[in-house]
Each structure stands twice: as C-alpha cells, then as structure tokens.
N, C-alpha and C positions, 0 to 999 in steps of 0.2 A: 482682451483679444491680442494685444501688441505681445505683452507677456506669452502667451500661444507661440505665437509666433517666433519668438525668441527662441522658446523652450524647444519647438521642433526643427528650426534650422541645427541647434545644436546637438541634437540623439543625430540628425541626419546626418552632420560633419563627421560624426563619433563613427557612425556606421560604416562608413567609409573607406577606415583607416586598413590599411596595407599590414598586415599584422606579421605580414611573412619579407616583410623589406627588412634589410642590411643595414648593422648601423656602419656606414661609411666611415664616420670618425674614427671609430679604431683602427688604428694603423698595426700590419702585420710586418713579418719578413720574407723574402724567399731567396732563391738561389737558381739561378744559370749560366750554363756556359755561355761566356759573351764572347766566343768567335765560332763562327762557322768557316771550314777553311775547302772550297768543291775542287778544287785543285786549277786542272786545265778545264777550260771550257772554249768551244769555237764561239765566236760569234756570231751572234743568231740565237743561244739556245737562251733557254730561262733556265735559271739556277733553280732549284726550291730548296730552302735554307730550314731546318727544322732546329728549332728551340725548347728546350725540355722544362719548364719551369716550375719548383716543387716551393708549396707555401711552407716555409719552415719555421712559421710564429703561433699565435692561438686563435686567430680570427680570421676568418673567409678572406680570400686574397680575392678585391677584386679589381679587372684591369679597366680602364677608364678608356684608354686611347693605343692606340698600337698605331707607329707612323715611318714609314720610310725617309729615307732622306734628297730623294727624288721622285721625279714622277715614273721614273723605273722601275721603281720596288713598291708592290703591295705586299701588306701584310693578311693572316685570318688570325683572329684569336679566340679563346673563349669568354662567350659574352656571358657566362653565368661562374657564380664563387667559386672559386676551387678551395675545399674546406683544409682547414690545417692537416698537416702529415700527406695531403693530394697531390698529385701533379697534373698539368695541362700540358698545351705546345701551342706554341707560334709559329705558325706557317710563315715564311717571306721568301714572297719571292720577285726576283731581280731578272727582268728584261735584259740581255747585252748586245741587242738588235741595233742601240744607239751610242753604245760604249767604244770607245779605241778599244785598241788592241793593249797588248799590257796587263799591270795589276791592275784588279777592281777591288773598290775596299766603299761597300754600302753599309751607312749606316740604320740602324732601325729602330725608335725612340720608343721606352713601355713608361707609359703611366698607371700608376697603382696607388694603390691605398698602404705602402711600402715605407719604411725607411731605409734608405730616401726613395723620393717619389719618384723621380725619374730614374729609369735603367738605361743602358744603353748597349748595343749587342750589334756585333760587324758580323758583315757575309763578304767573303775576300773568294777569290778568285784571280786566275790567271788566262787572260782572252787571249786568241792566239787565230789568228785568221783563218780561214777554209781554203 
C-alpha cells in the first residue's frame, strides 16, 4: 500500500508539469535605443517614453522586472516572451509634477534573460515652468 502510494503521488507530480513553460536558463540578445529624448516639457505634464525592444538572439526574450529610478517613473512591459526576430515596447513613464525645472535625465532599469542581464535606458527631458 505504501508502494501505491509512492507510485501515485509521483504520475500526480508528472501530470502536473507546465509543459508550455520557458526555459529561463538560456540567455538571448536584444537591442534598444537607450535614450529617449521629449524635448521641452512644462511641468506638470507626464512624459510617456516609448522603447522598442527587438530579441536579436535564438530564444524567447523574457523580461523579468522593468524599474524606474524613482517613484516618478512607472514603467509597462510585456509580460509574455517576445520570440526571437520579435519586438515589444516599454512603456515609461515619468511624472514632472515633483521635478525642478531644468534637465530631467530618469533612469529605467530592464532585467532579462540578456547578455547582460541588466539594460539600462534614459528618458531626458527639459522642464521649463508654466
């Protein structure tokens, strides 16, 4: 009976399995421009910063984290692989409701499954009072 028991937790683990999951370990490549440049902007407005990101290696590019570098900038990215030869976008966008005046130069951190893992990509702007 024990042996039963063995033998059906283990078809149950078996049946389980994700058959349509990514293997993570393999590391691809991609490519993007890493400045976004909105010119002038007043203060007050939200930038939206658009990032073209094309997997230029042989395995599903997938991004892990997408992070601004304040709490003024959210990012959107896509939460599912973008398959080799594909592209995606990164949405970011930056608040300058709490910015001076001046240049803005926000950073916006991509984790991937990449060499290397970490990218990193500015949204620049020039604030200029109302």
């Amino acid at each position: 009976m024990k042996y039963l028991l063995v033998i059906f937790t283990g078809l149950l683990m078996m049946s389980c399995k994700d058959t349509s999951s990514i293997e993570v370990g393999n590391k691809t490549t991609m490519t993007v421009d890493t400045v976004f440049d909105a010119g002038d902007v007043v203060k007050g407005e939200v930038v939206t910063a658009k990032f073209v990101i094309t997997n230029t290696g042989e395995y599903p590019l997938v991004i892990g984290e997408v992070k601004g570098s304040c709490s003024c900038t959210v990012a959107e990215y896509p939460e599912y692989p973008i398959q080799a030869g594909q592209s995606g976008k990164i949405l970011a966008h930056v608040n300058t409701e709490k910015v001076g005046a001046g240049t803005l130069n926000k950073s916006v951190r991509i984790v991937a499954n990449t060499t290397p893992s970490i990218t990193q990509v500015v949204v620049r702007a020039n604030v200029i009072r109302r």
